[in-house]
MOPAC internal coordinates of N, CA, C and O (Angstrom, degrees):
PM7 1SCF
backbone

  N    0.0000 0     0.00 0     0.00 0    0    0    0
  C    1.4513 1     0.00 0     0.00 0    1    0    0
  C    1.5364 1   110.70 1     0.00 0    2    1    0
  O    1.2310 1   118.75 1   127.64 1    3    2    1
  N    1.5638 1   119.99 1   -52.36 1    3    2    1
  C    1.2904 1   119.49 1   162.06 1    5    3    2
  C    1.6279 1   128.76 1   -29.29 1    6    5    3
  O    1.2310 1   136.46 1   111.86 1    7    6    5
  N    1.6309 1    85.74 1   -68.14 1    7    6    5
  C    1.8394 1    91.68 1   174.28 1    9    7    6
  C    1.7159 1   117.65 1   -50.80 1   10    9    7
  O    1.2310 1   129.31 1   143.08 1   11   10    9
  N    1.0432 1    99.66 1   -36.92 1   11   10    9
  C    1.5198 1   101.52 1   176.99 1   13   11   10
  C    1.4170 1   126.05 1   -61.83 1   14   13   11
  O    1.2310 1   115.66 1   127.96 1   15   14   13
  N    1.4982 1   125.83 1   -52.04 1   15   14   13
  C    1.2415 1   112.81 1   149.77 1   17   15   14
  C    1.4606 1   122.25 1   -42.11 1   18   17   15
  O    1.2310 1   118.55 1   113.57 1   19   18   17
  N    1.7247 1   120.36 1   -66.43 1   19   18   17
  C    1.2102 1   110.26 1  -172.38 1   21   19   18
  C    2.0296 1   103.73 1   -39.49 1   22   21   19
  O    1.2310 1   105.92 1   107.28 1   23   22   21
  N    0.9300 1   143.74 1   -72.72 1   23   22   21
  C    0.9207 1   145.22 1  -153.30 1   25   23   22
  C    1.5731 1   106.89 1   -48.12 1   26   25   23
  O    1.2310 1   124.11 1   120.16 1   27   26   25
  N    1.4727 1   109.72 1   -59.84 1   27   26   25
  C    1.7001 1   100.64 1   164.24 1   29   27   26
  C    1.3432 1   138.77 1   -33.81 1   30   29   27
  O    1.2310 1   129.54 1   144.19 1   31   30   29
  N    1.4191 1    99.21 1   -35.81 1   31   30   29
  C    1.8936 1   121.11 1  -178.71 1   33   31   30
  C    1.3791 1    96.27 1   -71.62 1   34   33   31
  O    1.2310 1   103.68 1   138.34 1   35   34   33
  N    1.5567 1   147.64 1   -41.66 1   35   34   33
  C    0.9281 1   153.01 1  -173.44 1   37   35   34
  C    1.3095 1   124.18 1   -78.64 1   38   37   35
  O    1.2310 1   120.01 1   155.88 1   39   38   37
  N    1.6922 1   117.59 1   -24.12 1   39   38   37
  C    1.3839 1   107.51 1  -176.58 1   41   39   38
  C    1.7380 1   103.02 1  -105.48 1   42   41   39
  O    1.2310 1   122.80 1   171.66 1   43   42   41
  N    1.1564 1   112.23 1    -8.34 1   43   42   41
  C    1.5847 1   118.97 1   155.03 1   45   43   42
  C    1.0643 1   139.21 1   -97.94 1   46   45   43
  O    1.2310 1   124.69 1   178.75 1   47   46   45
  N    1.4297 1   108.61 1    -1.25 1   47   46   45
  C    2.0013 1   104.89 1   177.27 1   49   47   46
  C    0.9217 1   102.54 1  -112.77 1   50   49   47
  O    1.2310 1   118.53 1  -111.63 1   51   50   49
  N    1.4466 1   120.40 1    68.37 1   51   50   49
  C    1.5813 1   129.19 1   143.70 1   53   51   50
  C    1.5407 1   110.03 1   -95.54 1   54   53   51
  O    1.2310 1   127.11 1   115.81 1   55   54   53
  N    1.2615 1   103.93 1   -64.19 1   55   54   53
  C    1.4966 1    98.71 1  -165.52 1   57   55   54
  C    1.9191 1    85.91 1   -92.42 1   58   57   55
  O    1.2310 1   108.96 1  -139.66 1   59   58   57
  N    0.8268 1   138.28 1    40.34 1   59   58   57
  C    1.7811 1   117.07 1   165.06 1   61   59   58
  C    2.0879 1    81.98 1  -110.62 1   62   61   59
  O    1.2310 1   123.14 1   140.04 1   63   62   61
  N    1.2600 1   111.58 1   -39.96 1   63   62   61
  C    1.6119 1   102.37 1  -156.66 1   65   63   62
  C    1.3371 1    92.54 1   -83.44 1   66   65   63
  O    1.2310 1   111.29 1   160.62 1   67   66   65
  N    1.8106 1   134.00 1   -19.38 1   67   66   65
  C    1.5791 1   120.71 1   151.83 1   69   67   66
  C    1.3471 1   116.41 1   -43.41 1   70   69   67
  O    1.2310 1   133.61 1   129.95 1   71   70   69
  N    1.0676 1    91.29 1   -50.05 1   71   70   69
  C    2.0541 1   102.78 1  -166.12 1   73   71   70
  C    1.7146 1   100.97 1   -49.97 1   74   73   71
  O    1.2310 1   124.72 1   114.52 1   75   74   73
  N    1.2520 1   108.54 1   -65.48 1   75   74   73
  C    1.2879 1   135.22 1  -162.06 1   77   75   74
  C    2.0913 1    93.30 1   -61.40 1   78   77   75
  O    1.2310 1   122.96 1   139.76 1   79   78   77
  N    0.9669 1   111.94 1   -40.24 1   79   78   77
  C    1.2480 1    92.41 1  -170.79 1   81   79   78
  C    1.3209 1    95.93 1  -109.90 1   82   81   79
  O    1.2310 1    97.02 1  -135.68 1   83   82   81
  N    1.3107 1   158.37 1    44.32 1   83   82   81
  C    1.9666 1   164.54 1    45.93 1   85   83   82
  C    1.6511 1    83.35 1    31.62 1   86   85   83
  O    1.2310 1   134.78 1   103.52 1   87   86   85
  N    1.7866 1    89.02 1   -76.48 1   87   86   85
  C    1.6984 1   105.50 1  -144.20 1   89   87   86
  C    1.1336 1    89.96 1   -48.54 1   90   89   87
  O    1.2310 1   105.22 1   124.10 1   91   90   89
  N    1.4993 1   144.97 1   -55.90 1   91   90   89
  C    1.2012 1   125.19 1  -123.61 1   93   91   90
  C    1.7431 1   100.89 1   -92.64 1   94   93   91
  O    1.2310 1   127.94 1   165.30 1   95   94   93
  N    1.3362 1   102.32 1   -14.70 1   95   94   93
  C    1.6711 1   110.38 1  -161.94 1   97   95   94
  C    1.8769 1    84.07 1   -80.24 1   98   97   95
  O    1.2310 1   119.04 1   160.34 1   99   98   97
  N    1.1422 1   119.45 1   -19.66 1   99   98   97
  C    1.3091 1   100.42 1  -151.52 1  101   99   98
  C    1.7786 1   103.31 1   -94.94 1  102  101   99
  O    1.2310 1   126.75 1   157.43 1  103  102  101
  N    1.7199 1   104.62 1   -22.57 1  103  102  101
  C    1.3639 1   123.46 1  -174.17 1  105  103  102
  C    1.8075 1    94.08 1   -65.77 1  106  105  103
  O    1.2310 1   124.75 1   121.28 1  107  106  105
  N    1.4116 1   108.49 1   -58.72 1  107  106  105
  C    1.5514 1   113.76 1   172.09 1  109  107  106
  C    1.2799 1   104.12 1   -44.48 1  110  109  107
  O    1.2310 1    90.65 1   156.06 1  111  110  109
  N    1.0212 1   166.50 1   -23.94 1  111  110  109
  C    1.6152 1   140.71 1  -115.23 1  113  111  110
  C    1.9044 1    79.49 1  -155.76 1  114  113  111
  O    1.2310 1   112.62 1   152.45 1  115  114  113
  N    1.6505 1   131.54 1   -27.55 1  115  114  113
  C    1.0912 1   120.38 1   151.67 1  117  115  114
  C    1.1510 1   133.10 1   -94.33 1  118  117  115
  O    1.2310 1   115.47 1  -153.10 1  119  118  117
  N    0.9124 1   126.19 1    26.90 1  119  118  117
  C    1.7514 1   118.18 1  -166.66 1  121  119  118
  C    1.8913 1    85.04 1  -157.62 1  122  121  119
  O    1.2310 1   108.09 1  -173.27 1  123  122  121
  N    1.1147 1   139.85 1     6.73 1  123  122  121
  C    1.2897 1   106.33 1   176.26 1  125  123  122
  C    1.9428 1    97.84 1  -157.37 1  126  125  123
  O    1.2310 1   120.21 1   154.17 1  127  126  125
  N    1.7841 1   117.21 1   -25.83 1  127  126  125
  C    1.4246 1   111.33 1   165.99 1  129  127  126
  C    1.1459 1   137.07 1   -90.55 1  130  129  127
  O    1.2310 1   123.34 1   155.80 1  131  130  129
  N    1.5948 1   111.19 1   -24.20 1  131  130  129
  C    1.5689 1   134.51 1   139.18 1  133  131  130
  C    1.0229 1   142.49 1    -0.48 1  134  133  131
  O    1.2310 1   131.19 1    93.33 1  135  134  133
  N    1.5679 1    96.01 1   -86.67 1  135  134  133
  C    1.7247 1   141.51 1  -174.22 1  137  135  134
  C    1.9090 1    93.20 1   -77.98 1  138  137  135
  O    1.2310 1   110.24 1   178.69 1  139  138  137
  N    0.8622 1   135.94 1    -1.31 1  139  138  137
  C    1.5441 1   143.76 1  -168.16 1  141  139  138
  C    1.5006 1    92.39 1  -109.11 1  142  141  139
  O    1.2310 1   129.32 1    86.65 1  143  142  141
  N    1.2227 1    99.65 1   -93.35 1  143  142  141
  C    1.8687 1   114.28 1   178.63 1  145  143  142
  C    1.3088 1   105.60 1   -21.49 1  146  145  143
  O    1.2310 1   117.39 1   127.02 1  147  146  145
  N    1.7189 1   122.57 1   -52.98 1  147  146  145
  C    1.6016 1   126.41 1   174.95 1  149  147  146
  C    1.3762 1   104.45 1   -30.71 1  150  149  147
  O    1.2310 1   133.92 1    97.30 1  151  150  149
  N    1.6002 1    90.69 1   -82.70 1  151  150  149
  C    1.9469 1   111.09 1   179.08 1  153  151  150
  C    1.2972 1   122.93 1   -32.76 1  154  153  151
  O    1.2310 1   118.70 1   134.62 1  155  154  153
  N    1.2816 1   120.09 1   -45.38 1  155  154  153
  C    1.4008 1   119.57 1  -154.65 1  157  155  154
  C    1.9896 1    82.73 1   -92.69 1  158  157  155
  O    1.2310 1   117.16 1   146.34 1  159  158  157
  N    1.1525 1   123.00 1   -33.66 1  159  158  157
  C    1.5942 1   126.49 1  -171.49 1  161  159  158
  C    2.2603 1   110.70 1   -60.54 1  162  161  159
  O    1.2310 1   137.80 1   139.99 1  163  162  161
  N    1.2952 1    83.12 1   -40.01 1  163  162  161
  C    1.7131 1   128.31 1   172.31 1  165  163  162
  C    1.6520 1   106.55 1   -38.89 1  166  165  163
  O    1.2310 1   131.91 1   102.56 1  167  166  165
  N    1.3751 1    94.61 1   -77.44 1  167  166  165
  C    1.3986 1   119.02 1   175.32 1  169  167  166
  C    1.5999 1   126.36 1   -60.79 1  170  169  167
  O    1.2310 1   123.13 1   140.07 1  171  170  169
  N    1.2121 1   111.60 1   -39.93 1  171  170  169
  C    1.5653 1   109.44 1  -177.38 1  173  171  170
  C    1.5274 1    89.41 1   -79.78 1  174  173  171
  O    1.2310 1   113.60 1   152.01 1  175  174  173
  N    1.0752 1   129.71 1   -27.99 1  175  174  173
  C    1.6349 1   113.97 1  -161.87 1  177  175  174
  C    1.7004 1    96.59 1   -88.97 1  178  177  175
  O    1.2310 1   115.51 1   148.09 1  179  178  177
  N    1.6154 1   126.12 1   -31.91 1  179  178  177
  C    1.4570 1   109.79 1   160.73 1  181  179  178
  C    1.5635 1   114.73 1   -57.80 1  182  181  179
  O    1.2310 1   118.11 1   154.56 1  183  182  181
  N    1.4679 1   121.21 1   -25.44 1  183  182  181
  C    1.3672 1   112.68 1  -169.14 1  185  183  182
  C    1.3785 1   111.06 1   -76.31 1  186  185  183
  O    1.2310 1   122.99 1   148.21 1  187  186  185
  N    1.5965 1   111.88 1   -31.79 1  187  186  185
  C    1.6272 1    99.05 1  -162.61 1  189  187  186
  C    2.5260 1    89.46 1   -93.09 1  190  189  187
  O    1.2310 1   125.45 1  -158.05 1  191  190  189
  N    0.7047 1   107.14 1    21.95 1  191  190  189
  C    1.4654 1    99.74 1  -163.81 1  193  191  190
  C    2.0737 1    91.59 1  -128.09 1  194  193  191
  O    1.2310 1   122.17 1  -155.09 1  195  194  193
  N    1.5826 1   113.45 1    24.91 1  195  194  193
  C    1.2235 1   101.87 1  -163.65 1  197  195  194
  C    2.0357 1    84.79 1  -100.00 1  198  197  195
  O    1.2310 1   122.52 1   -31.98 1  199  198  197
  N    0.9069 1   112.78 1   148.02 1  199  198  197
  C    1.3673 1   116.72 1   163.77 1  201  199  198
  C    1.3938 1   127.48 1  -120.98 1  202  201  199
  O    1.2310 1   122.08 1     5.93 1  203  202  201
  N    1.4013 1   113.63 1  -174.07 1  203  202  201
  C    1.7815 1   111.66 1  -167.96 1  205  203  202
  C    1.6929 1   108.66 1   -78.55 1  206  205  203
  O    1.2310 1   126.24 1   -28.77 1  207  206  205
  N    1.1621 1   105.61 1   151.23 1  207  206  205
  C    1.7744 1   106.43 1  -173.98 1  209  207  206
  C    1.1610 1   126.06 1    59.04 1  210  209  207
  O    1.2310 1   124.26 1  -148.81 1  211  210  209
  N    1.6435 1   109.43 1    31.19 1  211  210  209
  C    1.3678 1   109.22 1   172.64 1  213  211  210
  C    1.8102 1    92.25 1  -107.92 1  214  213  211
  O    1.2310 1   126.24 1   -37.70 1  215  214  213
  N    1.4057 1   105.61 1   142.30 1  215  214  213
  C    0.9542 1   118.76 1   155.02 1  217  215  214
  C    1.8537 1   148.60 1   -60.72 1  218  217  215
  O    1.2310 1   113.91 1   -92.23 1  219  218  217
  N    1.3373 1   129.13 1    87.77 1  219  218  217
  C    1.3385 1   149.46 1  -147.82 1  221  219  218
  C    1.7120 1   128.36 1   -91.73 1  222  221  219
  O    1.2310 1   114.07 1   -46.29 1  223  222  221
  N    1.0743 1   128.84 1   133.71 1  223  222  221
  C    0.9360 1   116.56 1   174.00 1  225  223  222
  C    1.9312 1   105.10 1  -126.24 1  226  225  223
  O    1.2310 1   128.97 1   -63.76 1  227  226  225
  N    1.3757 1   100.32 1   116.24 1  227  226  225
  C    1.8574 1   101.94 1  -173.33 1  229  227  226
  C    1.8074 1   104.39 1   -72.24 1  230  229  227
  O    1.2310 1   116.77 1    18.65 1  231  230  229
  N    1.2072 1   123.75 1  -161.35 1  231  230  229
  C    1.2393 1   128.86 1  -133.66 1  233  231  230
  C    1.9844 1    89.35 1  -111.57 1  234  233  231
  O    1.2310 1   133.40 1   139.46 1  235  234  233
  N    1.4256 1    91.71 1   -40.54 1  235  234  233
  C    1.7614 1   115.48 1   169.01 1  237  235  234
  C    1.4773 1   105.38 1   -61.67 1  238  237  235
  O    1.2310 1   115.15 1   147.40 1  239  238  237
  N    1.2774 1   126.80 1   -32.60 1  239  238  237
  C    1.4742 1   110.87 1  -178.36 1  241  239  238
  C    1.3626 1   105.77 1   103.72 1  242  241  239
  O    1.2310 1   118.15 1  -163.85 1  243  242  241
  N    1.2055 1   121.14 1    16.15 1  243  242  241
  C    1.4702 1   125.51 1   164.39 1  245  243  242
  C    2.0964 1   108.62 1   -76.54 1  246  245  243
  O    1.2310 1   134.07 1   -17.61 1  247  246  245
  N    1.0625 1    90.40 1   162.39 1  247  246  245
  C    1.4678 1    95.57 1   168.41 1  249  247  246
  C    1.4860 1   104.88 1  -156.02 1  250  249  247
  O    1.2310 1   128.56 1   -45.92 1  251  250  249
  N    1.4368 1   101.11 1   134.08 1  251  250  249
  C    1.0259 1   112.14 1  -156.75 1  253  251  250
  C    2.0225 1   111.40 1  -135.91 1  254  253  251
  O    1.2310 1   116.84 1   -10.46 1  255  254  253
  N    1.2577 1   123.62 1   169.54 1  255  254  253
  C    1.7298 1   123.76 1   155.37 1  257  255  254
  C    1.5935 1   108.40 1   -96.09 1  258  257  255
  O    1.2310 1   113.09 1   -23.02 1  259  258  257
  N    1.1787 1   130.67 1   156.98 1  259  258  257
  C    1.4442 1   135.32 1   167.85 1  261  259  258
  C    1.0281 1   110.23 1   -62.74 1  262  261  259
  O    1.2310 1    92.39 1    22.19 1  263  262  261
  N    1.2382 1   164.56 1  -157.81 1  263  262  261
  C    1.2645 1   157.36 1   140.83 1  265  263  262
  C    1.7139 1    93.27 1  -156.65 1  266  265  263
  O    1.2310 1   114.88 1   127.24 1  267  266  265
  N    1.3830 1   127.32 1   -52.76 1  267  266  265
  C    1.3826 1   110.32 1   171.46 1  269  267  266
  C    1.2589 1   114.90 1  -141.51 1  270  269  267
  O    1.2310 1   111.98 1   -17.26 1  271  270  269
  N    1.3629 1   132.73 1   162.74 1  271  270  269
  C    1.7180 1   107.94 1   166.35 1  273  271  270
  C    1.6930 1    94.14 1  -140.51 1  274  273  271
  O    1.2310 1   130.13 1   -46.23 1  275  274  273
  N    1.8032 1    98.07 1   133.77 1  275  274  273
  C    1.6714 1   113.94 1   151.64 1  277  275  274
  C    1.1801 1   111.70 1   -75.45 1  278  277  275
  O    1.2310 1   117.38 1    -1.31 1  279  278  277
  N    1.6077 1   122.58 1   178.69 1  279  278  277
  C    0.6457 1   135.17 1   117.88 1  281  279  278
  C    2.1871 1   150.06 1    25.35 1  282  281  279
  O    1.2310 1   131.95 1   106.19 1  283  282  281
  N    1.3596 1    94.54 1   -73.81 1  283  282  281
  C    1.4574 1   101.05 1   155.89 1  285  283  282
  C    1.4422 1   113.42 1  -141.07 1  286  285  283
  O    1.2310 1   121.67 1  -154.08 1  287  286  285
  N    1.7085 1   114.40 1    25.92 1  287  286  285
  C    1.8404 1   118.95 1  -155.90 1  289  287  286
  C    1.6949 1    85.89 1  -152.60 1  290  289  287
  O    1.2310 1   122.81 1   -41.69 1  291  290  289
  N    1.5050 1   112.21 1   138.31 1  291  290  289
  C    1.4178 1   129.84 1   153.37 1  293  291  290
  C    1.5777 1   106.87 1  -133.77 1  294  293  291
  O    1.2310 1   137.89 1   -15.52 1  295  294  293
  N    1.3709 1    82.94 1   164.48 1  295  294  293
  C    2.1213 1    85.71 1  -161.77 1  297  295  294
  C    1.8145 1    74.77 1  -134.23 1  298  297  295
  O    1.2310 1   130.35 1   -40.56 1  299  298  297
  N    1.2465 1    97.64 1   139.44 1  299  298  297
  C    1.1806 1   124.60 1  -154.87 1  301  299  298
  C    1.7918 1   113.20 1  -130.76 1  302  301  299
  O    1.2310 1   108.49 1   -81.97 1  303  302  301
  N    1.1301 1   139.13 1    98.03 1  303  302  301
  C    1.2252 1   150.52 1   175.59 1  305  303  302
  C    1.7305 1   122.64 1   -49.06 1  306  305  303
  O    1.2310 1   122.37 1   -95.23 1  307  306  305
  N    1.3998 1   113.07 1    84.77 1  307  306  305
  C    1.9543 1    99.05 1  -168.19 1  309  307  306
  C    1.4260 1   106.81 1  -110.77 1  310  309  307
  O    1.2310 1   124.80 1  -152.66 1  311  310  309
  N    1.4840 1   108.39 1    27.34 1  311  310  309
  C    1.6088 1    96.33 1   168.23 1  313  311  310
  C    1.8409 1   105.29 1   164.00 1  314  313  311
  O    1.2310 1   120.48 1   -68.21 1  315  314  313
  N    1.1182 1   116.69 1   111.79 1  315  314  313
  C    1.2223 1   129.23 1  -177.80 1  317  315  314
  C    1.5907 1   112.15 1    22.40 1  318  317  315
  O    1.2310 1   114.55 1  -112.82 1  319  318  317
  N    1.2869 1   127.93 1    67.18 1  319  318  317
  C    1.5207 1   117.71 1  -168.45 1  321  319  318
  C    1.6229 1   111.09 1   125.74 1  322  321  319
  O    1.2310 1   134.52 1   105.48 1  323  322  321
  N    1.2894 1    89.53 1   -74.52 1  323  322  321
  C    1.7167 1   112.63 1  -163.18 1  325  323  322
  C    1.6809 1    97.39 1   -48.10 1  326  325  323
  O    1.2310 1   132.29 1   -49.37 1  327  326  325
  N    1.3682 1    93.88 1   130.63 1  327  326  325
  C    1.5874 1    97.51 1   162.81 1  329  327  326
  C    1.4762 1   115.91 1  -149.32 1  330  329  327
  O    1.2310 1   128.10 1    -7.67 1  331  330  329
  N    1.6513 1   102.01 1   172.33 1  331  330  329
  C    1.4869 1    94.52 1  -156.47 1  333  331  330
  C    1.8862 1    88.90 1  -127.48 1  334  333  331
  O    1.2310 1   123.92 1   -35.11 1  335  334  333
  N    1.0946 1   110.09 1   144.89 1  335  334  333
  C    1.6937 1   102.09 1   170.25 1  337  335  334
  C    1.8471 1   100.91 1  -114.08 1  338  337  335
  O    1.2310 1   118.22 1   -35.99 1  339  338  337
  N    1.4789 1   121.00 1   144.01 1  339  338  337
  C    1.3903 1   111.37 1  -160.85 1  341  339  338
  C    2.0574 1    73.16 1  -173.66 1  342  341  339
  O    1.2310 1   135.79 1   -19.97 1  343  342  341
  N    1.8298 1    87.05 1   160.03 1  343  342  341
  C    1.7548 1   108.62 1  -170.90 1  345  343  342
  C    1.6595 1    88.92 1   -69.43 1  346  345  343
  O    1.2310 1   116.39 1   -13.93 1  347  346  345
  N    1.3942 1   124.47 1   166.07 1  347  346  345
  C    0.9176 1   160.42 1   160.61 1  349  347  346
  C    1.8231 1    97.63 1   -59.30 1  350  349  347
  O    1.2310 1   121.09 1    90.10 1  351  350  349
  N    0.7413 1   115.52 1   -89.90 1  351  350  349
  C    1.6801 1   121.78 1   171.79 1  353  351  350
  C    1.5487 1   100.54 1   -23.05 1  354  353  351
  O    1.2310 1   110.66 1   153.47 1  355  354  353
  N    1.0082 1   135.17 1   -26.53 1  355  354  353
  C    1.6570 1   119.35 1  -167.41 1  357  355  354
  C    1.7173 1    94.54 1   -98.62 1  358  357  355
  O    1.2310 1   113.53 1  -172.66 1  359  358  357
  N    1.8666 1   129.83 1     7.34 1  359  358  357
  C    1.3551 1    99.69 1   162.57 1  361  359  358
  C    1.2116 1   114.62 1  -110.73 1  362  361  359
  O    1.2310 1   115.15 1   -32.59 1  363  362  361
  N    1.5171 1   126.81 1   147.41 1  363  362  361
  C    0.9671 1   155.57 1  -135.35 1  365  363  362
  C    1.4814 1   112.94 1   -96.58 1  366  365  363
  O    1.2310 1   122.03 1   101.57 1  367  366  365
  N    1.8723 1   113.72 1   -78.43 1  367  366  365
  C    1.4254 1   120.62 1  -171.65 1  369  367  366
  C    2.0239 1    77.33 1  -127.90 1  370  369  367
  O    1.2310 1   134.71 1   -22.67 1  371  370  369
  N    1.6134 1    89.16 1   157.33 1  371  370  369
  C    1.4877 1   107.27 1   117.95 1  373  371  370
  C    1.5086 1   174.32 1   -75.17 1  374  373  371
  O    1.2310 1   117.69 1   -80.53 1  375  374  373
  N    1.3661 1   122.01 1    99.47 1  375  374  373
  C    1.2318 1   114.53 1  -137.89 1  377  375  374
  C    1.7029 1   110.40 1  -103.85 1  378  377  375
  O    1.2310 1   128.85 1  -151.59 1  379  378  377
  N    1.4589 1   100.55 1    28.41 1  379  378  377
  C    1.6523 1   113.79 1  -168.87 1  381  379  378
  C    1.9053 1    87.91 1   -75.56 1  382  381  379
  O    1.2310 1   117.33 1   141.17 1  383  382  381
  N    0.6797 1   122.68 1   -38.83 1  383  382  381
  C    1.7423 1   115.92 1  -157.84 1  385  383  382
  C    1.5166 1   103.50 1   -73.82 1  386  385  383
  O    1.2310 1   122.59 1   138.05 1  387  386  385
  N    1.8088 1   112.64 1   -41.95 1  387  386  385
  C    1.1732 1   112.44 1  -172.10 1  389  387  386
  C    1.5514 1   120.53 1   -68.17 1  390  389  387
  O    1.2310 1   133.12 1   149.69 1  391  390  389
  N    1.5312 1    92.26 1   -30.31 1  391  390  389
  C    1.8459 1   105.81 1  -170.63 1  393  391  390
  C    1.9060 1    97.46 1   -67.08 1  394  393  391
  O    1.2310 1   121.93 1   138.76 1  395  394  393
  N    1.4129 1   113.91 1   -41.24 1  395  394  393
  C    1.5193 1   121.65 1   177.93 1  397  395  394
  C    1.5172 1    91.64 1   -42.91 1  398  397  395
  O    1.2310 1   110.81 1    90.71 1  399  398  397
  N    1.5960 1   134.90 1   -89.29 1  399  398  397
  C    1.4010 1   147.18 1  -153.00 1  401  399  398
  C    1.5706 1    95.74 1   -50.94 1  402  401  399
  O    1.2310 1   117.59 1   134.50 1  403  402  401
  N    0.9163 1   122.19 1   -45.50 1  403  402  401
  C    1.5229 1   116.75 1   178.30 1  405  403  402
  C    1.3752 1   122.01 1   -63.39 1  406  405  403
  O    1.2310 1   118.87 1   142.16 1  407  406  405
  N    1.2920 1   119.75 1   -37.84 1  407  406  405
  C    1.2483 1   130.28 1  -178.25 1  409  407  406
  C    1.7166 1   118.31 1   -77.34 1  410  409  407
  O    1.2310 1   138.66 1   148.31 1  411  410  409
  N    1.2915 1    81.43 1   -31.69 1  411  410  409
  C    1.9665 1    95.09 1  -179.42 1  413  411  410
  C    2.2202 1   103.58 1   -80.27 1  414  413  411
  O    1.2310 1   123.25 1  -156.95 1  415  414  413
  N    1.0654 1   111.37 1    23.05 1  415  414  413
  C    1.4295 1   114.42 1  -156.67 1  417  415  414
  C    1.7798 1   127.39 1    44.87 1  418  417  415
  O    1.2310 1   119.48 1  -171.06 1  419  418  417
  N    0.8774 1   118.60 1     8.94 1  419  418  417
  C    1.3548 1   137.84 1  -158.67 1  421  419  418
  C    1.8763 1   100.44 1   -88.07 1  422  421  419
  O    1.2310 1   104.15 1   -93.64 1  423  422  421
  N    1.2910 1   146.84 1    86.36 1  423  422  421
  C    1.4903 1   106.69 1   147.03 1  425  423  422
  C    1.2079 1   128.64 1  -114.95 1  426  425  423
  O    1.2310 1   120.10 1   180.00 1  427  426  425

């Protein structure tokens, strides 16, 4: 009786353990390589579309004003004077919307 199952399991799990491992490549490939490619697609297009006097927050947790941008470098204003020059790639979010709600007394 044993052998007999085993033998069933064997002349059908070819294409069920194909199937089954399709599915699984494909569940990975939506829910976790996707949703990445989005993000990372997301981000370079906020980076190259960032302009001067927008308000910034870098990757370190600085927050900063634009003050100028090259090329692959913006120098960035974090406190009466003080400024910092750092790659383009190291900022993070935009923080122009939040500084608005704060400023309007509102959060």
């Amino acid at each position: 009786m044993f052998n007999f199952i085993l033998l069933q399991a064997e002349q059908g799990g070819g294409y069920t353990q194909f199937i089954l491992f399709g599915g699984m490549i494909l569940v990975f490939y939506m829910f976790f390589i996707r949703p990445q490619q989005k993000k990372q697609k997301d981000q370079k297009k906020f980076i190259e579309a960032v302009v001067k006097g927008a308000n910034i927050v870098t990757l370190g947790g600085i927050h900063g004003k634009i003050v100028s941008i090259d090329e692959t470098t913006v120098t960035i204003e974090v406190d009466k004077g003080a400024k910092i020059r750092m790659e383009k790639s190291s900022i993070s979010m935009d923080a122009t919307k939040k500084y608005q709600k704060d400023s309007s007394g509102s959060k």
